[in-house]
C-alpha positions, 0 to 999 in steps of 0.5 A: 266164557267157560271156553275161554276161562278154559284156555287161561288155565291152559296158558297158566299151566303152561307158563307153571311147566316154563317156570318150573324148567326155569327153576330146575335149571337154576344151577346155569342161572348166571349164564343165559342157558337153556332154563334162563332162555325158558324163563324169558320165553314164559316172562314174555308170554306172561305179558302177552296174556297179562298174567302179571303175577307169573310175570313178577315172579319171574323177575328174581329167576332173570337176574344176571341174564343179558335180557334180564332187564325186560321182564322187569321193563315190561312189569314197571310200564304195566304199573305206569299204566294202571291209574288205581296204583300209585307210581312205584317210584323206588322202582323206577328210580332204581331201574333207571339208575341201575341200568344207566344209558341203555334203551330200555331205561331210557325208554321208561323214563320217557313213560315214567315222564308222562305217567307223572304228567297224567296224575299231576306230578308236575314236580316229577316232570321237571326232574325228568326232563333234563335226563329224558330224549325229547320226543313230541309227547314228553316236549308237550308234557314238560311244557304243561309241567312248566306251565302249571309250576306258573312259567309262561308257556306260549300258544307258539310253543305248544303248537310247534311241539304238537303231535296227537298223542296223550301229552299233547292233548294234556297240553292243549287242555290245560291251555285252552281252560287257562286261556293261553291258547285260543280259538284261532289257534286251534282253528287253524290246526284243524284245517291243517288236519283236514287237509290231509283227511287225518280225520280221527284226530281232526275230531279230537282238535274240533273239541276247542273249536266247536260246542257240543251241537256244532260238533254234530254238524262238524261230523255231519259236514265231513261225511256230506258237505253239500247236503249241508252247505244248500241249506246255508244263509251265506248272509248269517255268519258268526265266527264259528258257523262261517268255519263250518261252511269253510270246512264244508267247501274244503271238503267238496273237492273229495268229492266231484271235484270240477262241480264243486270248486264251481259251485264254490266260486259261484256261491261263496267265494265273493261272500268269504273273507279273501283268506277263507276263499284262498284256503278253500282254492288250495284245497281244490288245487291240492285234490286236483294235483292228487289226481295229475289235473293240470287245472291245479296250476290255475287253481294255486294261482287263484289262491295265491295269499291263501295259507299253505301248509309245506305239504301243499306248498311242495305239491303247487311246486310239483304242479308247476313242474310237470307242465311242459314247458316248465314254466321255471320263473313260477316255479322258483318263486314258489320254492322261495316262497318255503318255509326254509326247513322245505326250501333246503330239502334236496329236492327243492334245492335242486329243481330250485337250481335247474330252473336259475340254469334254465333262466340263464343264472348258470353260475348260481345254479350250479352253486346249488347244484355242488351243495347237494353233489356229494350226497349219496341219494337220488338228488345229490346224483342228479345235481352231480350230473347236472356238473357233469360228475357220473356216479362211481363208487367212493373211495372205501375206508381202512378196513375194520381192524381186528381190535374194532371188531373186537369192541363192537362185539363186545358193546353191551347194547349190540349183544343185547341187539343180537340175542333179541335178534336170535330170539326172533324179537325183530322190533325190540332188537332194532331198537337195541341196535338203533340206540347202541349206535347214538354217538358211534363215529365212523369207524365204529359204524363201520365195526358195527356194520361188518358185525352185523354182516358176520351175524347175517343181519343185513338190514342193519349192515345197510342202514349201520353203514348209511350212517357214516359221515366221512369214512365209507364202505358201499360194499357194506352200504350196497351189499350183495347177498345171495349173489350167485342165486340172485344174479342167475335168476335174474338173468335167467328171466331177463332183467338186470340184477343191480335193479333187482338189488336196488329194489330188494334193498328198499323192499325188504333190506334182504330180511328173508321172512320180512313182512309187511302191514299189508301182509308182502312177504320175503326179500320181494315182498310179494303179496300172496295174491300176486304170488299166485297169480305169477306162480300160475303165469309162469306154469310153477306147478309146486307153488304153495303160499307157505313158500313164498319166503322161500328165497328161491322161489321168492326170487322166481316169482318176485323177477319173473312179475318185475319182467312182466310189469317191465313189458306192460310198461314199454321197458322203463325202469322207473314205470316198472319200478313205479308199477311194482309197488303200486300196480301196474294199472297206476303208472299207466294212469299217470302217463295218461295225463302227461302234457307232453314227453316229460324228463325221468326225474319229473315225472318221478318227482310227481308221482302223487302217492308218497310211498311209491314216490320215495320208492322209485328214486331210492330204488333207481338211486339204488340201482345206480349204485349197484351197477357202479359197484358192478362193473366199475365204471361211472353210471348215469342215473338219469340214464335209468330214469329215461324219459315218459311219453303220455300215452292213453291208459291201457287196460291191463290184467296184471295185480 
């Protein structure tokens, strides 16, 4: 305790030197010079280490700085979140009206919103909602106020608004106690969450299901849920016990999977209500296909009737599709059995309109096909193929003009962006930048993107240019720094460079010092025990951790291991592709268990992890594009893709 009292006078001393500087140079006050910059620096660190009074004190000094709003932002919100003050609502008022239309008064008002809903004013609410963005939270909360002020607020409403959040959870518990929602509701929501083992908030919703001494078993049954189940009367059911032994049966499939969806229909299934039975026949179908088990066909078929949510809906679809042959009858009535939110994702749009061809409904299908043709993604490229159009490069938009540059560079929440930038602020300034772009049309989405291009920030180049709707500009949405270096690179080790450019495009937007939550680092977001391993591979005798971000030696080390994952993956792209975001050793798995030589684009689509599915197709989509630009000419994505062979699993030493 004295050590740490210690350091706090440290830190507060120091901030005192800051401050100190901040107010000797008050001559350059309005200009956002050197001691303002200081001030800023002290007001954020104030934050950091919640010396709140240095903080407020740094407020006046701030005024007129273009960053002046965030010490004062980040004092508000800490008065939102202090239940021993009333909310300080002058303040907050005059904060948002002073600062009209920016991110930050936009973003108090949705905390000011909630704040009024955690003490009750319901009244402050309602006079928010109309000015606020709606978000799950503040939906949640606003239909709780309504509620309250005597509106009729439905079990309907609540549930399609629900994300777990603080205004959700106020939502729901005001419902429940006021008997607007009900046992069934709540019941279904939990298995939906168990569903996809979102076990924190599952135990939050089991609150309205289940009493104080049936939670204890609800918690017992989520960690051994045969341990539990062999000591069930299936004869002595009420409603909330038969839920546990639901839940119970659900969870055998993350465990041993055959043994338990056997014990399950031998012991259980004739003696559940026949939607029971098929929610617990889709959990183990949904297990199943998270494993690339062909028995997954058969067990979605026994649970057809059964509840499924879209997540499992998609996978049942996938299943069908990676069986050879694809049995494309099944997989159309699938897909039309989506709810239409999933039934009209790209995806489903166009395997929906390969398996009409494939049925001899040639006319329809490729109806389908030109809905998603002109669309620049992996899908729209692979419908457009289907029509017999390669991949080429769209004709560009006008050049930006000086005077659209011009005002760009002069939009107060793109110079905001760019001052957070140049602080090293990455996440404030992202968001800055995200909200000065809400209604932008086209040309100045491309100003902003050719701003962002002058001032290096290339990350918001791409995704700035991705969001034109007519006019378009690939050189800026497929951009190519570094090109010199990149392109010598690669071709020194001997992969393509437009490949290198669509992966680092997804890994890390060319950020140079990017770094993930899983701790990969620089353009190829490289893990440090990867980076070692390929520096010692590779005989780099000068590799130290500290340069990995080190663009050169990012680029050695991260195309010198896509090489090597290339290789152990018999010269496929995608496998490679695959491999380099999730090990190598997973696509060798996952070709085990093909049931024959299966297309690019299946194999992709099933691949079970999220993350790398969406990775591949805009790593090879990206690729495509590249190669485009590149030479020229039209480009075959399905070329990339290839097709996959099954082949037994290979041990292989590669991280």
């Amino acid at each position: 305790m004295a050590y740490t009292a210690f350091l706090n006078r440290i830190r507060i001393t120091a901030l005192a030197i800051v401050l100190a500087s901040a107010v000797a140079g008050g001559a350059c006050a309005q200009t956002g010079s050197s001691g303002l910059d200081d001030a800023l620096l002290a007001a954020r660190t104030a934050v950091q280490t919640g010396n709140w009074d240095i903080l407020r004190s740094l407020i006046p000094r701030l005024q007129g700085h273009m960053l002046g709003a965030y010490p004062q932002y980040w004092w508000l919100r800490q008065q939102l979140n202090d239940p021993r003050k009333p909310l300080p609502e002058a303040e907050l008022q005059e904060f948002v009206s002073v600062h009209r239309g920016t991110y930050l008064a936009e973003r108090l008002r949705g905390e000011w919103l909630l704040a009024a809903a955690k003490q009750g004013d319901y009244a402050t609410v309602l006079s928010l909602a109309d000015t606020t963005v709606n978000t799950p939270q503040t939906a949640c909360a606003v239909l709780l106020a309504r509620h309250a002020r005597g509106e009729r607020v439905t079990a309907q409403q609540a549930m399609s608004k629900f994300q777990a959040g603080d205004g959700c959870w106020m939502l729901y518990d005001r419902l429940q106690a006021d008997g607007v929602m009900h046992w069934e509701h709540f019941s279904t929501q939990l298995r939906d969450l168990l569903e996809v083992n979102a076990l924190a908030n599952a135990r939050r919703m089991a609150r309205y299901v289940f009493d104080a001494t049936q939670l204890k078993t609800f918690n017992a049954v989520l960690d051994q849920p045969m341990k539990w189940l062999v000591r069930q009367d299936a004869a002595a059911q009420d409603r909330t016990l038969r839920e546990l032994i639901v839940i119970a049966l659900g969870r055998l499939a993350r465990q041993d999977m055959r043994v338990g969806y056997d014990y399950f229909e031998r012991n259980w299934a004739r003696r559940l209500p026949a939607a029971d039975a098929n929610w617990v026949r889709n959990q183990f179908a949904l297990q199943a296909a998270f494993k690339l088990d062909p028995v997954a066909v058969e067990w979605y078929r026994a649970g057809e009737g059964g509840k499924l949510t879209e997540y499992n809906q998609a996978w049942r679809a996938r299943m069908v599709l990676r069986q050879q042959p694809v049995d494309w009858r099944t997989l159309i009535r699938y897909i039309e059995h989506m709810p239409a939110s999933l039934r009209e994702d790209p995806t489903w749009v166009y395997w929906h309109s390969r398996g009409l061809v494939a049925l001899g409904a040639v006319e329809e299908g490729q109806a389908g096909f030109r809905r998603i043709a002109g669309q620049f993604h992996f899908y729209g490229q692979l419908a457009a193929e289907e029509l017999g159009i390669a991949t080429t490069i769209p004709t560009s938009a006008a050049p930006v003009t000086a005077e659209e540059l011009a005002q760009a560079q002069y939009n107060p929440g793109l110079q905001r962006a760019i001052a957070l930038f140049r602080l090293g602020w990455r996440t404030e300034a992202v968001r800055e930048w995200n909200y000065a772009l809400r209604g932008m049309n086209d040309r100045q989405l491309l100003a902003a993107a050719r701003l962002a291009h002058r001032e290096n920030l290339y990350d918001r180049v791409v995704n700035t240019a991705e969001l034109t709707r007519e006019q378009h500009d690939f050189n800026l949405r497929f951009i190519t720094p570094f090109r010199n270096q990149l392109v010598d690179k690669a071709r020194e080790i001997g992969v393509d460079p437009t490949w290198v450019y669509g992966l680092i495009r997804q890994e890390s937007r060319f950020v140079m010092d990017a770094r993930s939550t899983a701790g990969a680092s620089g353009l190829m977001q490289l893990m440090p025990a990867t980076a070692k391993w390929v520096a010692r591979r590779i005989g780099m005798s000068d590799f130290a951790p500290h340069r990995v971000n080190d663009m050169d030696t990012n680029l050695t080390l991260g195309t010198s291991y896509l090489r090597i994952v290339l290789d152990d993956l018999d010269g496929s792209p995608l496998l490679a592709s695959a491999g380099y975001n999730a090990g190598p050793r997973r696509p060798h798995a996952w070709r085990s268990t093909l049931p024959g030589p299966v297309e690019g684009a299946i194999f992709a689509e099933t691949i079970p992890f999220t993350e790398t599915r969406d990775y591949v197709k805009k790593v090879l989509s990206n690729a495509t594009y590249y190669a485009a630009l590149f030479t020229g000419q039209p480009q075959s994505l399905k070329a990339w893709l290839g097709t996959v062979e099954p082949q037994a699993v290979e041990t292989t030493a590669i991280p």
